[in-house]
C-alpha positions, 0 to 999 in steps of 0.5 A: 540541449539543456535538461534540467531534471528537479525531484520534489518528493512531494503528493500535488494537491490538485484533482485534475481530471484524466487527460489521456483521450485513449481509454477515457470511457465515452470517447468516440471511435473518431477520437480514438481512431486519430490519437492512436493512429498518431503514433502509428497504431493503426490508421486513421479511418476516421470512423467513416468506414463501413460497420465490418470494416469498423470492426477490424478497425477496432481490433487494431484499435486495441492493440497496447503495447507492454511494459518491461514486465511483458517484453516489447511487444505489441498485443495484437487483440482486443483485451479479454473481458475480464468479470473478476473484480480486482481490487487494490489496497495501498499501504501506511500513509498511502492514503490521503487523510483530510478534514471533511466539508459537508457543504454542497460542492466543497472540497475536504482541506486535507491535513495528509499528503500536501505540500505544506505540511510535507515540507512544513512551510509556513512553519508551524507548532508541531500542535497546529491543528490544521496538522495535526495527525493524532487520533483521540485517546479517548474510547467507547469504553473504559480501558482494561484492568491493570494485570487482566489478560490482554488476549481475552480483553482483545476479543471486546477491546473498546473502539477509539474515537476517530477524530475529524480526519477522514480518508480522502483518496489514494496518493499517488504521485510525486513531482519530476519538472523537465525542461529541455528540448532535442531532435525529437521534441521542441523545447518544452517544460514537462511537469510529470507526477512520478512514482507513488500509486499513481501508476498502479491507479492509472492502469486500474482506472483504465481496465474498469474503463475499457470493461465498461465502455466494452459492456455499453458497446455490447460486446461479447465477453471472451471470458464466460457467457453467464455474466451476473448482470445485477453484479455488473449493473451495481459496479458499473462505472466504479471509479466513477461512484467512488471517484474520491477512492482515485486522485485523478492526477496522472501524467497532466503535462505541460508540454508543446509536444504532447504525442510524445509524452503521451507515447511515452505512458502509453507504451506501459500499459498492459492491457491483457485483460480488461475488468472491473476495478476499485481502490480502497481508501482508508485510515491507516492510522486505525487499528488493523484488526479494524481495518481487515473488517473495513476492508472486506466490508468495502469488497462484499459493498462493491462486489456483491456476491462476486469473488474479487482478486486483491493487488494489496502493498506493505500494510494493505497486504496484511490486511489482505492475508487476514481477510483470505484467512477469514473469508476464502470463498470471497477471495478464491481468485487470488491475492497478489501482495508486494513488499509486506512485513509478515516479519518483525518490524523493528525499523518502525521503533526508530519512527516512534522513539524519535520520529518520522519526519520523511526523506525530505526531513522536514515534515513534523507531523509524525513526532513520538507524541503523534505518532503514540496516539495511532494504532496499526503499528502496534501489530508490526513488533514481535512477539517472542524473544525468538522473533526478535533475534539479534535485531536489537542489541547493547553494545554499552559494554562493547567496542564498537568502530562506529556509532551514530547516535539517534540519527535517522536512517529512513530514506538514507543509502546503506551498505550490506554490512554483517551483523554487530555483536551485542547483548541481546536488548529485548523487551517487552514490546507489548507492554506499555510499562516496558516502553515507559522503564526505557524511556521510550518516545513520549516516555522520554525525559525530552517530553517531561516538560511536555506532557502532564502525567494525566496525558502520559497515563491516557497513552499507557492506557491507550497503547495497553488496549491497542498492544492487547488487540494486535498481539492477539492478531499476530497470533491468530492471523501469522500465528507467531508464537506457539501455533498448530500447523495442522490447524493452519493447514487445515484452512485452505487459503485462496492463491496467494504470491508474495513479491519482495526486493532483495537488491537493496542494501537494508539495515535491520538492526538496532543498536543501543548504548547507555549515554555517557554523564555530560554536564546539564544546567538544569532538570526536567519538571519530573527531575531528570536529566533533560537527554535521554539515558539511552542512545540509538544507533538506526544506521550502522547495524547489519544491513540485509537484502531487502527493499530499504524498508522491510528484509527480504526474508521476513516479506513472506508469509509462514513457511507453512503457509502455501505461496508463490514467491517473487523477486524484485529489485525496487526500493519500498517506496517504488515497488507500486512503478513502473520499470522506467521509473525504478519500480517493479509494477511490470513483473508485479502486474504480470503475476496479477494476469497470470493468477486470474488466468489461472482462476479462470481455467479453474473456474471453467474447468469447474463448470465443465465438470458439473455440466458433464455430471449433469449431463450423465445424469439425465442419460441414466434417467431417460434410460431408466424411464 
């Protein structure tokens, strides 16, 4: 047997329609019936039997085997029918972005994720507008004075343009090509799409399928008997009404034995409970205020007066935490988050000062000069010279037996290694005056020759208003810096676990060195030294538990926030997978189930307690008349 087993990091254009016959709504029994009695699950009736006889069909029709995070078993009932919402939020770049086409029935040309701008081929400028990543500096109103206080200027801070780019559904899937045969399968070409949020959309799109076709079949909930049915008629079909929110990309396979393949995904799903379920697709590239707006605004749209459970990953669960905190009576079942940077970000200066060109180090869409015209990152820096602890530091005065200057460390293997001692580099992330003294991304002599000094002023004032709004919120919403705990104790958040990795080797701090005097041809037009004074080193600095992306210990909330911790062992990028492939979902869904279930008691215990008031009452009434 020949395997050859090839991996493109790569998003696949296409929008192909589910292909799995098992839990696509309107199937027939007699579908249903064969595909699963293929493999086993129960026999094939052919839909022939009587309507009692049918029934038990149907149970046995529903059994759903777990994945890694249950244990190997196989349920033996019906999914609970489930009328909580559950909703999920991806992370930074987890959403496609394109350029929209109002023509009838044209299809938006997306500008992220394809594959020719991820690897870029044909090559291009790094200004091809079919690329092109920024959004305008230019607001709605004109930016703060110089010296006016950035926390009350936070509170009206002007709204920037957005530019011709709109979110364009989740991503969700890279590529695996396997070519082979064995005993078991013929020789076959499989082309599958691999980890992503291709797993977590799949499974979603499943219990919302299997929730409605039970609705439509008449079925008794075995949740509550008081459904809202205006709320159910409104959210019937979501993923049908916002089908752009979900690539309908997952498991197309080109295979000669398909039950196999089919067998093969069928087998993780969990199918506990089934609900109504939404994905919110969104422009990560905004600032986060504005998106923790967005994102309650998409749930009180698509879920009215129902309170909804959140799956949120990285970014989206910042976002999460922020609506919890505002609004708890929406979001009173709970929220699930996974691999959050509720700490210091200080990986993310290695991807403005020299860019982000992903593992496949070939994108050019992320270059400082892209990447300073965007707002959500802003918020992920500390605020406080504590917060930043010995995560940046200058060794220029210091022996140090090994520097890598400003190679990228994103997507490379690490060791655990202990910390490097150093001179404490902080600065002022929050002033753009500070990141232009060190020569910093766009600010660098590499981008002298680039940018006119009107350009480089529109990014002062642009990264002032953004930097002004985002420190505002990590006071208010983290409450970093000086903060009350009795006031954040006060505000009762809704169930809240926290899930992060601590088996990857991730390194966590910088180092920064002055470069030494080389000889040079000419100047830059602003008359410098064309390389930039300071050197980086993203690579050799201590290396902590973590996912790869974020610490292990700064993915939690503030201690004095209440909350279920969680540990797995995946890498950022494929927490959202499946075990099988390298990722946590099974033991991330497992907490999901279990925080509704816990709703559900609550809830229920709830209604027993008002019945029984009631009940008490009306006695001592009828015994006073």
């Amino acid at each position: 047997m020949c395997r050859v087993v090839t991996y493109l990091r790569v998003a696949f254009l296409w929008k192909m329609p589910p292909t799995d016959a098992l839990l696509t709504r309107g199937t027939s029994r007699l579908a249903h019936s064969r595909a699963l009695s293929s493999f086993g699950a129960v026999p094939a009736c052919e839909g022939t039997c009587r309507p009692r006889r049918r029934r038990r069909c149907d149970l046995r029709m529903s059994h759903y085997a777990t994945g890694r995070g249950f244990g190997r078993h196989v349920v033996d009932r019906p999914p609970k029918v489930v009328h909580v919402p559950l909703v999920f939020v991806p992370g930074m770049k987890g959403s496609h972005l394109a350029f929209a086409n109002d023509a009838p029935g044209a299809r938006n040309k997306r500008a992220w994720l394809t594959l020719g701008n991820l690897l870029n081929f044909p090559p291009r400028p790094d200004d091809d507008p079919t690329r092109d990543l920024s959004l305008p500096l230019t607001y709605d109103h004109d930016p703060p004075e110089e010296g006016e206080d950035g926390h009350e200027y936070a509170r009206h801070y002007p709204r920037q343009h957005r530019g011709e780019l709109v979110p364009d559904g989740t991503v969700d899937h890279i590529i695996e090509f396997n070519v082979g045969g064995g005993k078991d399968t013929d020789n076959f070409v499989d082309m599958n799409f691999l980890p992503f949020y291709g797993h977590v959309t799949r499974l979603l799109r499943d219990l919302d399928n299997e929730y409605h076709s039970r609705l439509h079949d008449g079925k008794e909930s075995t949740e509550s008997d008081d459904v809202n049915t205006e709320s159910t008629e409104m959210t019937k079909g979501i993923f049908d009404r916002v089908g752009s929110f979900v690539e309908r990309t997952s498991n197309w396979a080109f295979s000669n034995n398909p039950i196999i393949a089919e067998k093969q995904r069928q087998i993780h799903h969990s199918m506990i409970h089934c609900r109504p379920t939404a994905v919110f697709s969104y422009d990560w590239r905004r600032p986060l205020p504005e998106l923790c707006t967005a994102l309650h605004q998409f749930c009180e749209d698509t879920f009215p007066n129902q309170p909804v459970q959140v799956i949120a990953h990285s970014l989206g669960g910042l976002m999460t935490f922020a609506a919890m905190r505002d609004h708890p009576e929406k979001y009173s079942p709970g929220a699930v988050v996974v691999g959050v940077p509720f700490g210091t970000g200080i990986q993310y200066f290695q991807d403005l000062h020299k860019g982000y060109f992903t593992e496949l180090d070939r994108c050019r869409q992320f270059t400082p000069d892209k990447q300073f015209t965007m707002s959500s990152h802003w918020s992920f820096f500390p605020i406080t010279k504590e917060g930043l602890e010995d995560r940046f530091v200058d060794v220029t005065e210091r022996q140090v037996e090994n520097f890598d200057a400003d190679k990228s460390g994103i997507g490379k293997k690490a060791e655990f290694r202990s910390k490097v001692d150093g001179d404490n580099a902080y600065f002022d992330f929050y002033s753009p005056d500070e990141w232009e003294r060190l020569n910093v991304g766009v600010f660098g002599p590499e981008f002298d020759d680039l940018l006119t000094d009107e350009q480089r002023q529109a990014y002062k004032d642009h990264m002032r208003i953004q930097m002004a709004a985002a420190k505002k919120w990590r006071r208010v919403v983290l409450g970093e810096g000086q903060v009350d705990e009795n006031e954040f104790n006060s505000r009762s958040l809704p169930p809240l676990v926290a899930c992060a990795s601590d088996a990857i080797p991730t390194v966590n701090q910088i180092l920064r060195r002055r470069r030494k005097p080389s000889p040079y041809t000419s100047l830059t037009r602003k008359g410098r030294h064309p390389l930039n004074p300071w050197e980086y080193d993203y690579v050799n600095g201590r290396a902590v538990p973590g996912d790869g992306r974020i610490d292990f210990d700064k993915a939690f909330p503030p201690g004095f926030v209440s909350h279920k911790r969680v540990t797995l062992d995946s890498a950022h990028a494929k927490q959202m997978c499946w075990e099988e492939n390298g990722g946590s979902w099974g033991t991330i869904y497992k907490e999901v189930a279990e925080q509704a279930e816990r709703f559900l008691e609550r809830r229920n215990k709830e209604k027993k307690t008002v019945v029984g008031h009631r009940v008490l009452l009306e006695s001592r009434n009828e015994r006073a008349r």
